[in-house]
C-alpha positions in Angstrom: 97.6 114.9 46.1 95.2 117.5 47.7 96.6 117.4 51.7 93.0 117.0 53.4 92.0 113.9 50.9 95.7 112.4 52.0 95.1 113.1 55.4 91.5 111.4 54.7 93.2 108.5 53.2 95.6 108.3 56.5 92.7 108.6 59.1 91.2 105.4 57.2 94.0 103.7 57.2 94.8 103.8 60.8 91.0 102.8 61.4 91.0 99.8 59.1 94.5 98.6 60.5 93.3 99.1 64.0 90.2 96.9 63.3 92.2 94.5 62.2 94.6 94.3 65.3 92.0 94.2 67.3 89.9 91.5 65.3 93.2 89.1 65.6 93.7 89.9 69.2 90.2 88.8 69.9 90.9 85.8 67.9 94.3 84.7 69.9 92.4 85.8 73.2 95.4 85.8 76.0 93.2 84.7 78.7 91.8 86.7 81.4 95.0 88.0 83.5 97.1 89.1 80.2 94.0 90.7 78.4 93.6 93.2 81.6 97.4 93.6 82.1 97.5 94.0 78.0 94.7 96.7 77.7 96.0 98.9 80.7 99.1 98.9 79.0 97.9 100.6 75.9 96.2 103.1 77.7 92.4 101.6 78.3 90.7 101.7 81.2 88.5 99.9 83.3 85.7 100.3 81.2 82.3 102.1 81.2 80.8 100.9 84.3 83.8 102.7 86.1 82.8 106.3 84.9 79.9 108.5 84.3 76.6 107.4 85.8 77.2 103.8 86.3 80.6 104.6 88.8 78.0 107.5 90.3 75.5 104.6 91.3 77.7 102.1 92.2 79.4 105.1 95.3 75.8 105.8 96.2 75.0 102.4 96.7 78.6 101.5 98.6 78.7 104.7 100.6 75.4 104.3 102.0 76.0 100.5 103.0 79.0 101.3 104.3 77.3 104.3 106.4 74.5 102.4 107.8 76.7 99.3 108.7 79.7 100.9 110.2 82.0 98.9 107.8 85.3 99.8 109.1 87.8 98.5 106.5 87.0 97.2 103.2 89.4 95.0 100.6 88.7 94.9 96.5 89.5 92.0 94.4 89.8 93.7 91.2 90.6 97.4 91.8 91.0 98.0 88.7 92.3 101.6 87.1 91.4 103.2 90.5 88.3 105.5 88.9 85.7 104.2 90.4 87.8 104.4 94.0 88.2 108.2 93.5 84.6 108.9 93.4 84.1 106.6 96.4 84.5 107.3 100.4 86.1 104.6 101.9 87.2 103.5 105.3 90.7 101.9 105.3 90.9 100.1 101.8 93.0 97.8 100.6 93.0 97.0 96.5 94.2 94.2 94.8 94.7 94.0 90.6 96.0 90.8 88.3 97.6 93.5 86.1 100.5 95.4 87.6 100.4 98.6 85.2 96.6 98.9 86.9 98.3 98.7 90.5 101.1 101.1 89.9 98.3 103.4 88.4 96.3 103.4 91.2 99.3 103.6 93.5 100.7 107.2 91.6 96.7 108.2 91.9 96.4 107.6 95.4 100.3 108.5 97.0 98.8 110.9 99.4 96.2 109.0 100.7 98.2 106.1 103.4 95.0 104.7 104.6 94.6 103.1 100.6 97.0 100.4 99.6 97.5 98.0 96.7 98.6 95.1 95.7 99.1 92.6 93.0 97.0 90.0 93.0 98.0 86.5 91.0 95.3 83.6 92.3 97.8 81.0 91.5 100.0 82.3 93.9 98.0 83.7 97.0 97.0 82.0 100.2 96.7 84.1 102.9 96.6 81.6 105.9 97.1 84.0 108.6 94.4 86.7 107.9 96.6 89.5 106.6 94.6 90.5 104.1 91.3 90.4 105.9 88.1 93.3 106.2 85.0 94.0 107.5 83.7 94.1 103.4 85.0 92.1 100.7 84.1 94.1 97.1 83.9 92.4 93.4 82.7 95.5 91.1 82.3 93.9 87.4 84.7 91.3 87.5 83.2 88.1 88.0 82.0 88.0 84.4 85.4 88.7 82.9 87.0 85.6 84.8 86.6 83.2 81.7 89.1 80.5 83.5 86.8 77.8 85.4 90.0 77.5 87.8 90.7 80.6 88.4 86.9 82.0 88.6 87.1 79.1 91.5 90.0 80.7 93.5 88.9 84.0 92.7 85.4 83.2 94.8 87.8 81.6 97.8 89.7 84.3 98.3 87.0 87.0 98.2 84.7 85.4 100.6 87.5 84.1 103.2 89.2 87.9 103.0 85.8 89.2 104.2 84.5 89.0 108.4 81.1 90.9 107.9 79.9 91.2 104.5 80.6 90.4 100.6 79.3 92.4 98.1 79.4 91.6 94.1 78.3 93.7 91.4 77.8 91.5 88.6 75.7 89.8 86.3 74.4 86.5 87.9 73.1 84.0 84.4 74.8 82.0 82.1 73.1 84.0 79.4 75.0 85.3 76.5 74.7 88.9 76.1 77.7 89.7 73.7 80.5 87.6 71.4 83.2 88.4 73.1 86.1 86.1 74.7 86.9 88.5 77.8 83.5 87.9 79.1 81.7 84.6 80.6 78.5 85.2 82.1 78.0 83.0 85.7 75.4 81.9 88.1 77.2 82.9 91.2 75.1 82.5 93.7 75.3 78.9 93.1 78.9 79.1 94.0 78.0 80.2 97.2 74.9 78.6 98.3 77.3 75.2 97.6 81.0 76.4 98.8 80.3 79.2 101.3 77.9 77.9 103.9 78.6 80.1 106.5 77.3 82.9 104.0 73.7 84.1 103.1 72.1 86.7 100.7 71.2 89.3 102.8 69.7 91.6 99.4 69.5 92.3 96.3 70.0 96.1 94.4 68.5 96.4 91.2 70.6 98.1 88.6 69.3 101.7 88.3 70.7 101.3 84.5 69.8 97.9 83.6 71.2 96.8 80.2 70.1 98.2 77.0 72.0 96.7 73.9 71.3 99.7 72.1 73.3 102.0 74.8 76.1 99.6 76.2 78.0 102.0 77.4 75.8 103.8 79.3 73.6 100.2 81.2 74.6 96.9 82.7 74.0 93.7 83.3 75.2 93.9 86.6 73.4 94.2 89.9 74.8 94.3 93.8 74.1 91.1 95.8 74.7 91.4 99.2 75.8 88.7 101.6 75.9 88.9 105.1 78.1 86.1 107.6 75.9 84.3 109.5 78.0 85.2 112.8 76.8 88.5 112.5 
């Protein structure tokens, strides 16, 4: 056989047996802590809005808050591959992951830098009674649509608004419309959540996505936008 038709034939081969993988794995969907722990350990990352000009929007947007409002530590719930954290300046951060492989990447990024640290985060086993894990700013960057567990979406809010003193912000979409088919994502009114389970918390703003989504360039837009809540203590 000619070498560059086999090589053709091989190339197609891969493609159509990777389809399929992935087809089944979106049928026997692992639920929202193994698919992230699962797709970081085949060498994914953190997806689109973590790089290029979404990540670059999101800093400008966090660095300027954090500026203007003399945010002295800040804590992440969903750190993530770290990407988006290297093209932000932070005060003293802390970052917390459901998948290990994503918190020992971010720890090997960041080994020089002992004012970052990180840690895994399982909901079912964190309560943090005595304020350890406490900041000024409480971040969730594109996760809350990817908790697709009613229970664990629940303990997830908890423990993002009672880790936070000043301010909480989320970057995410905020409907239960249905953009895409797909079982990693579950699109929620969150600002219900909080107007019925955080009373001592108000929406201070809203930031309009500078890239709102287009379904003809995914990659490259979002559904998310940056709601802002303030304590009332301060």
């Amino acid at each position: 056989m000619n070498p560059i038709k086999s090589i053709a034939k091989e190339i197609v081969t891969t493609d159509i047996a990777h389809h399929y993988i992935s087809k089944a794995y979106h049928l026997k969907y692992p639920g929202s802590r193994q698919y992230w722990e699962d797709r970081y350990q085949r060498g994914d990352n953190s997806g689109a809005g973590s790089y290029g000009k979404l990540a670059r929007f999101k800093s400008n947007v966090l660095e300027n808050f954090i500026d203007q409002n003399e945010v002295k530590d800040v804590i992440e719930f969903g750190c993530g591959d770290g990407n988006q954290l290297s093209m932000t300046e932070f005060p003293p951060y802390i970052g917390l992951d459901v998948s290990s492989t994503a918190i020992q990447m971010c720890i090997n990024k960041f080994e020089d830098e002992e004012y970052k640290s990180f840690f895994l985060y399982n909901p079912e086993s964190f309560v943090d009674n005595r304020g350890i894990f406490k900041s000024d700013l409480g971040l969730s960057l594109d996760v809350i649509y990817h908790l697709t567990e009613d229970d664990i979406y629940q303990k997830y809010m908890e423990d993002l608004f009672s880790s936070s003193r000043k301010y909480v912000i989320i970057y995410s979409s905020n409907t239960t419309k249905k953009y895409v088919d797909d079982k990693h994502v579950k699109h929620r009114k969150f600002t219900n959540w909080v107007e019925n389970n955080a009373r001592d918390w108000e929406l201070d703003r809203v930031i309009d996505n500078k890239y709102s989504y287009d379904p003809s360039n995914p990659e490259n837009t979002s559904w998310s936008d940056f709601y802002i809540f303030k304590h009332t203590s301060h």
